[in-house]
ChimeraX commands (.cxc) that place a marker at each C-alpha (Angstrom):
marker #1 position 52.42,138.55,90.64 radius 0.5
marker #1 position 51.00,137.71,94.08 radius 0.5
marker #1 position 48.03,136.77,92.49 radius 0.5
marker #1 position 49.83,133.40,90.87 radius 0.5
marker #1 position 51.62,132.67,94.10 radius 0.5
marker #1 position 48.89,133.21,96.20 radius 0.5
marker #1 position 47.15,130.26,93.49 radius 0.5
marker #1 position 50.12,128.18,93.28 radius 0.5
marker #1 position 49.60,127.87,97.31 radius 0.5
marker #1 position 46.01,127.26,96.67 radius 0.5
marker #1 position 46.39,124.11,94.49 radius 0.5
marker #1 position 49.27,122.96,96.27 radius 0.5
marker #1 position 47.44,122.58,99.83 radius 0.5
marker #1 position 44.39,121.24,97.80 radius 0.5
marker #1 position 46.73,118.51,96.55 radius 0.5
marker #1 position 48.07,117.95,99.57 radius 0.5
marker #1 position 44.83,117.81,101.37 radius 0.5
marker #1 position 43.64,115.17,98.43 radius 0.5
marker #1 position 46.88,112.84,99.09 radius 0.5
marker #1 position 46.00,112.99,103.20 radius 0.5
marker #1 position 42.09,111.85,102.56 radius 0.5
marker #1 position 42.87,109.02,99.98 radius 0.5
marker #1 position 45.60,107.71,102.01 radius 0.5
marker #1 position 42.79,108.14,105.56 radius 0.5
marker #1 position 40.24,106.64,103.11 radius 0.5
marker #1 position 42.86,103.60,102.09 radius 0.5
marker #1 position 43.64,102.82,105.80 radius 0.5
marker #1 position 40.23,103.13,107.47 radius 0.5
marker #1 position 39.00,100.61,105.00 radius 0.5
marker #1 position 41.27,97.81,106.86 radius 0.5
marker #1 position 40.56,98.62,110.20 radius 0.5
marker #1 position 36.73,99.24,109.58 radius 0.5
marker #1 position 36.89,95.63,107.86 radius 0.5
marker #1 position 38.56,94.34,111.13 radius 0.5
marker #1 position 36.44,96.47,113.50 radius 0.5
marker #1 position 32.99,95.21,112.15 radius 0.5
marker #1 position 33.98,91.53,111.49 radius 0.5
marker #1 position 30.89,89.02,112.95 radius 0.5
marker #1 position 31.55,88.33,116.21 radius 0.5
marker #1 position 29.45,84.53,115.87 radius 0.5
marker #1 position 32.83,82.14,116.11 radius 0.5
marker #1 position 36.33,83.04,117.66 radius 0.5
marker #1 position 38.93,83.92,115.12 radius 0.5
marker #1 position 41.52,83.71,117.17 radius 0.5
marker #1 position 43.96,80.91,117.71 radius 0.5
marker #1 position 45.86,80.17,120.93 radius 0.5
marker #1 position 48.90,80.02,118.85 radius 0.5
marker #1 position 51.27,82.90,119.38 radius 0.5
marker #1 position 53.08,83.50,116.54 radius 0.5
marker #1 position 51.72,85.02,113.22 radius 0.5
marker #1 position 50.97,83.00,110.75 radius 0.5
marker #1 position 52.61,85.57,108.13 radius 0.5
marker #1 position 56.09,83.71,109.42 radius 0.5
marker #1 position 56.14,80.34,110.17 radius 0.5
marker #1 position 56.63,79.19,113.59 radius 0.5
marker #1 position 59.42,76.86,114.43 radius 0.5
marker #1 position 58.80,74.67,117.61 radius 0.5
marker #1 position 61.16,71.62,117.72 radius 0.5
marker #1 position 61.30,71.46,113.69 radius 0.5
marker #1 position 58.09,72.45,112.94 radius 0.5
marker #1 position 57.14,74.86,110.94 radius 0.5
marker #1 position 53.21,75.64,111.26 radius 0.5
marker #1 position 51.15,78.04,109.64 radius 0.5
marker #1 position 47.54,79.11,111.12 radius 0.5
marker #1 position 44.65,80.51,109.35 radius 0.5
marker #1 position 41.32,81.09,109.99 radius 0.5
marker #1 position 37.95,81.66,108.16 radius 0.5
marker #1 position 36.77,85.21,108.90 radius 0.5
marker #1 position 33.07,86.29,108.53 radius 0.5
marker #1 position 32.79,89.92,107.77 radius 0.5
marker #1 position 28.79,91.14,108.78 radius 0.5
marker #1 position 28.04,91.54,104.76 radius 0.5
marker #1 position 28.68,88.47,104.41 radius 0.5
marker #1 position 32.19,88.64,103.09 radius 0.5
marker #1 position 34.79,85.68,103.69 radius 0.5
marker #1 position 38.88,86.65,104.33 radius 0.5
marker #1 position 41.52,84.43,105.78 radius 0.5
marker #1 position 42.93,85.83,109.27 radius 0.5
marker #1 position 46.11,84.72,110.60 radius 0.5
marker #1 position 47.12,85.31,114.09 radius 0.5
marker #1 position 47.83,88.37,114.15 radius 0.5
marker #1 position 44.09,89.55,112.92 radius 0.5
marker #1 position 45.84,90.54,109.29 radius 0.5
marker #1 position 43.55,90.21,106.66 radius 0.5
marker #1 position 44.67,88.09,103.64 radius 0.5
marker #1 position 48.40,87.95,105.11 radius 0.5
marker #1 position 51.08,87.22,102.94 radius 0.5
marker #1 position 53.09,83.98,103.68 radius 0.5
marker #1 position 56.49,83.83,104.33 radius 0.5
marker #1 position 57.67,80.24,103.52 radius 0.5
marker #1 position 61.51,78.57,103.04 radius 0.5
marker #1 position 61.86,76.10,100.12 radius 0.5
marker #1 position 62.08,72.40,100.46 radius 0.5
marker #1 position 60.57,72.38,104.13 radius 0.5
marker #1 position 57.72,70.92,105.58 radius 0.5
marker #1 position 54.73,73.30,106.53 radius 0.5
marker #1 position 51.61,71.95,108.45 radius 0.5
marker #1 position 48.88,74.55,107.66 radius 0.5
marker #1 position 46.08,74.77,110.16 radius 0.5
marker #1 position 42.67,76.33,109.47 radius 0.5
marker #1 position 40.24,76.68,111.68 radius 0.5
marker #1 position 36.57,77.23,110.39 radius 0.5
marker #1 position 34.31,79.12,112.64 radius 0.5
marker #1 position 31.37,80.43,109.80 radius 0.5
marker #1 position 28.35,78.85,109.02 radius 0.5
marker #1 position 29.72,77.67,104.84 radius 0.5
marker #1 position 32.30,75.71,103.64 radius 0.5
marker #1 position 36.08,76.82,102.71 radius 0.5
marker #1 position 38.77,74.88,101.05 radius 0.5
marker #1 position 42.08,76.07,101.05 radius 0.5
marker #1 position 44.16,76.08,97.61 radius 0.5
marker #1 position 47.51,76.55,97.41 radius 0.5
marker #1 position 48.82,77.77,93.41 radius 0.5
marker #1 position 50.85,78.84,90.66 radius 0.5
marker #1 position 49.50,80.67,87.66 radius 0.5
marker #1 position 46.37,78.88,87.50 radius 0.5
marker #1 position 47.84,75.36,88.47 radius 0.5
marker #1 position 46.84,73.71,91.80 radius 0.5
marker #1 position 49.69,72.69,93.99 radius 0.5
marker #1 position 47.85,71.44,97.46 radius 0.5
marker #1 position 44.55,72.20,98.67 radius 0.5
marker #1 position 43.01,71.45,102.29 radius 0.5
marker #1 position 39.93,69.82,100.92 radius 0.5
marker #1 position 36.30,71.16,102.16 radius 0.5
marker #1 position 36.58,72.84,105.69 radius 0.5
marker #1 position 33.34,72.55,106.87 radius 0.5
marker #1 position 31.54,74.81,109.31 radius 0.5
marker #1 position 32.87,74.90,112.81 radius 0.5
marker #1 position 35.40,72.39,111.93 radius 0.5
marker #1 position 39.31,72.88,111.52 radius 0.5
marker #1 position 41.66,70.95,109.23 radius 0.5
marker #1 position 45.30,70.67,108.82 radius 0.5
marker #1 position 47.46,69.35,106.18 radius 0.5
marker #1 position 51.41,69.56,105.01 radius 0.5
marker #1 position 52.79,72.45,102.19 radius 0.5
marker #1 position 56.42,71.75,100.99 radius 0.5
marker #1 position 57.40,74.42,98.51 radius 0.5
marker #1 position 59.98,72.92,96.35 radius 0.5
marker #1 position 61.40,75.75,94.70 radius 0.5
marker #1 position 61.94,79.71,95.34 radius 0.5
marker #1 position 59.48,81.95,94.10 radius 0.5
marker #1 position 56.00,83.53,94.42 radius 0.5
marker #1 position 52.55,81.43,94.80 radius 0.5
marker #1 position 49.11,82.13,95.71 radius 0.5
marker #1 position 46.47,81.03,97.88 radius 0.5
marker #1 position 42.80,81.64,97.48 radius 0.5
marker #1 position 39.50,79.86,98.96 radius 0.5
marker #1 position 38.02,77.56,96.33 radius 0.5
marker #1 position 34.34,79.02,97.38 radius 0.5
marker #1 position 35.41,82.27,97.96 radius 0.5
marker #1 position 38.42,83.07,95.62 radius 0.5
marker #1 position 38.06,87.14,95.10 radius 0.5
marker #1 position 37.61,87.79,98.76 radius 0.5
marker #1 position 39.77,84.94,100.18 radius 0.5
marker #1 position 43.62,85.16,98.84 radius 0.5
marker #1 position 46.77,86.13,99.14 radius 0.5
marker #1 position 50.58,85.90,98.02 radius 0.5
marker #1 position 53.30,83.36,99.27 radius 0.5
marker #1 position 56.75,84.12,99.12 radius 0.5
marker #1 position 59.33,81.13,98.75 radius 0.5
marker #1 position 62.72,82.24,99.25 radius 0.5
marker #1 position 65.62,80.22,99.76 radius 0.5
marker #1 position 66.29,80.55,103.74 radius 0.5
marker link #1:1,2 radius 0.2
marker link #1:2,3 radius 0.2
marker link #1:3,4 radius 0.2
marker link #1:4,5 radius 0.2
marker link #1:5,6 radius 0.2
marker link #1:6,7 radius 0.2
marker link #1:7,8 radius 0.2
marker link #1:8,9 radius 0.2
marker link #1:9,10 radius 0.2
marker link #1:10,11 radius 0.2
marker link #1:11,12 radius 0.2
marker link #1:12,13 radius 0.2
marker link #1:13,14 radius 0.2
marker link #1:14,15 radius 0.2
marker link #1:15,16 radius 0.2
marker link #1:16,17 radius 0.2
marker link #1:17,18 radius 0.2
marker link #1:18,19 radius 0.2
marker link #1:19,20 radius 0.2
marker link #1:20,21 radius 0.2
marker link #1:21,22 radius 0.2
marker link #1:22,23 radius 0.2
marker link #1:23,24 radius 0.2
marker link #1:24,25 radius 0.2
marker link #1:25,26 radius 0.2
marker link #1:26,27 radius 0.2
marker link #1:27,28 radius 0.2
marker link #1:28,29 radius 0.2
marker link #1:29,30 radius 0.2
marker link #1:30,31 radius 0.2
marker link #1:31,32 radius 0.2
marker link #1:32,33 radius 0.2
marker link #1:33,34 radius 0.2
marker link #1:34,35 radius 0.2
marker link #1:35,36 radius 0.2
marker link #1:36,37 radius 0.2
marker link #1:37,38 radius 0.2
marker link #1:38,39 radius 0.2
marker link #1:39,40 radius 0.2
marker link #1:40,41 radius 0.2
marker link #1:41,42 radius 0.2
marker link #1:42,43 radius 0.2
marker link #1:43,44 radius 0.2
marker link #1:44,45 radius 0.2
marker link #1:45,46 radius 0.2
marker link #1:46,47 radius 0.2
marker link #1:47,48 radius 0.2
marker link #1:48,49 radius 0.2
marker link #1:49,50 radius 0.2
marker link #1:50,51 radius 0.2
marker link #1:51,52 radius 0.2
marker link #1:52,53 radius 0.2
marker link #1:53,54 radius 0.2
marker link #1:54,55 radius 0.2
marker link #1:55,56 radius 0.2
marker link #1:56,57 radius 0.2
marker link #1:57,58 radius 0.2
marker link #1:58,59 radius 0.2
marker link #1:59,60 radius 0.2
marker link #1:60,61 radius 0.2
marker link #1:61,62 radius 0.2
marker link #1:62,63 radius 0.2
marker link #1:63,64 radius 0.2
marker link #1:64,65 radius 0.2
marker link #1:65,66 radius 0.2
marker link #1:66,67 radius 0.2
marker link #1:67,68 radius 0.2
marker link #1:68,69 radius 0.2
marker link #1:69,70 radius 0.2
marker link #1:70,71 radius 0.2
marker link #1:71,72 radius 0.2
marker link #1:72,73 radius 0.2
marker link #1:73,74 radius 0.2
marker link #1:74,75 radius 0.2
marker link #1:75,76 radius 0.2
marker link #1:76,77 radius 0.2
marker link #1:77,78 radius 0.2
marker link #1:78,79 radius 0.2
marker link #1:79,80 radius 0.2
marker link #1:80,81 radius 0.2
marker link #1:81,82 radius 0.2
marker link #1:82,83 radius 0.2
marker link #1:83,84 radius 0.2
marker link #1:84,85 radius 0.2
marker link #1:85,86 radius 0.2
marker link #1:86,87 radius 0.2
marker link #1:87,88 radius 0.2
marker link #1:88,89 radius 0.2
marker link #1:89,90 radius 0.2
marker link #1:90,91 radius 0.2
marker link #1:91,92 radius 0.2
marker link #1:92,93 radius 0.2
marker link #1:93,94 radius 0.2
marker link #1:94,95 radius 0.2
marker link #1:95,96 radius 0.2
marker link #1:96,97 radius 0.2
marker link #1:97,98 radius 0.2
marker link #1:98,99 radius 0.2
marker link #1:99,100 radius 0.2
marker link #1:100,101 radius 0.2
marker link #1:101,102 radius 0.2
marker link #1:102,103 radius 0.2
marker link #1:103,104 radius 0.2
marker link #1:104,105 radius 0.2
marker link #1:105,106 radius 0.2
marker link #1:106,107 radius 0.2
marker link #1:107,108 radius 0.2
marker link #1:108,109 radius 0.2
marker link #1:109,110 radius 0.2
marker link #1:110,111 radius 0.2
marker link #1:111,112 radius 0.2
marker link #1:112,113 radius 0.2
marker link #1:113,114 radius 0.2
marker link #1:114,115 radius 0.2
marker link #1:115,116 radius 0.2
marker link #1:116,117 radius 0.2
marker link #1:117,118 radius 0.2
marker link #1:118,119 radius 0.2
marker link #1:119,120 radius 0.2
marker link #1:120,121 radius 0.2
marker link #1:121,122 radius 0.2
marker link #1:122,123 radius 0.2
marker link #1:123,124 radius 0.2
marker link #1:124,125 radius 0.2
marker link #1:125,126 radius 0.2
marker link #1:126,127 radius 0.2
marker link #1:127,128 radius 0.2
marker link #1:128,129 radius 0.2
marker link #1:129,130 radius 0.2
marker link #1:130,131 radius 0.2
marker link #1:131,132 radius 0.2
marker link #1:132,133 radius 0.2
marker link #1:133,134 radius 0.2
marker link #1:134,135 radius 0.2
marker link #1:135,136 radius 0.2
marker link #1:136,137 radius 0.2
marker link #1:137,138 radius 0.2
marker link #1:138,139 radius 0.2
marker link #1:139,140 radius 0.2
marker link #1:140,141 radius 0.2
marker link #1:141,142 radius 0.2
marker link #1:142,143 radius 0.2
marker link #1:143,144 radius 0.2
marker link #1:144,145 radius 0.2
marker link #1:145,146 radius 0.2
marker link #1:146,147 radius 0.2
marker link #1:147,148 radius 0.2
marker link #1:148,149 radius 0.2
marker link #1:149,150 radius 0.2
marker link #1:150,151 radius 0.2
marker link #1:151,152 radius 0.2
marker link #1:152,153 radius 0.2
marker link #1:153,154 radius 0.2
marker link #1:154,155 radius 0.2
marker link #1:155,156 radius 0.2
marker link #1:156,157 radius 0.2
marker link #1:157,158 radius 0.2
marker link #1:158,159 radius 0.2
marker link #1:159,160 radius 0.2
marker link #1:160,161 radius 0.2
marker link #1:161,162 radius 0.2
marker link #1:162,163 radius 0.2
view
């Protein structure tokens, strides 16, 4: 009888153990990602504020992003905050100026859509330039954005809600 506790303690801390080291292995990814990003342009903006929440100054709602090298060669948008792919936080039927800022050596063009259908884009972002441009989500809901040159490693999710 001690034998099957004794074993039932055995897998129990072995599943335990497993949980800790997938959920080490799931976090380290993100900051190893941040950690080893190229350190060729700034990423950095002087704004702030995150750009997973709009900032409000005066009326106006602005969102910054920025093109972020990774040393493989790997593209990901970076807001403010240095979050990876942020998710956007937006309020329906209000004016959003979205500013990128471009500091690789290729191309990016933001796009801004819903199941497959293009809703804005920021047109080609070329290297070491920036670009801005206006969003107005008309309706509540969920979009994406994605690079058009990069669209596996560059996206993420905006939510539209109401206020």
């Amino acid at each position: 009888m001690e034998s099957a506790t004794y074993n039932r303690k055995i897998v129990l801390t072995c599943a335990v153990l497993s949980i800790l080291i997938l959920a080490l292995g799931y976090t380290s990814h993100f900051y190893f990602q941040s950690l080893y990003a190229k350190k060729g342009g700034s990423t950095k903006t002087t704004e702030s504020k995150s750009a997973s929440t709009s900032s409000s100054t005066n009326g106006n709602n602005s969102i910054a992003l920025n093109a972020l090298e990774l040393k493989n060669e790997t593209y990901r948008w970076q807001n403010t905050s240095e979050g990876i792919n942020p998710p956007l936080h937006l309020v329906a039927n209000t004016d959003y100026t979205i500013k990128i800022k471009n500091p690789t050596d290729t191309k990016h063009e933001l796009i801004i859509g819903s199941n497959g259908t293009e809703l804005k884009t920021s047109k080609d972002i070329l290297p070491g330039k920036n670009r801005e441009f206006v969003f107005n989500a008309n309706s509540t809901g969920m979009l994406e954005y994605h690079c058009q040159y990069h669209p596996d490693t560059m996206k993420g999710i905006i939510y539209v809600s109401g206020q």
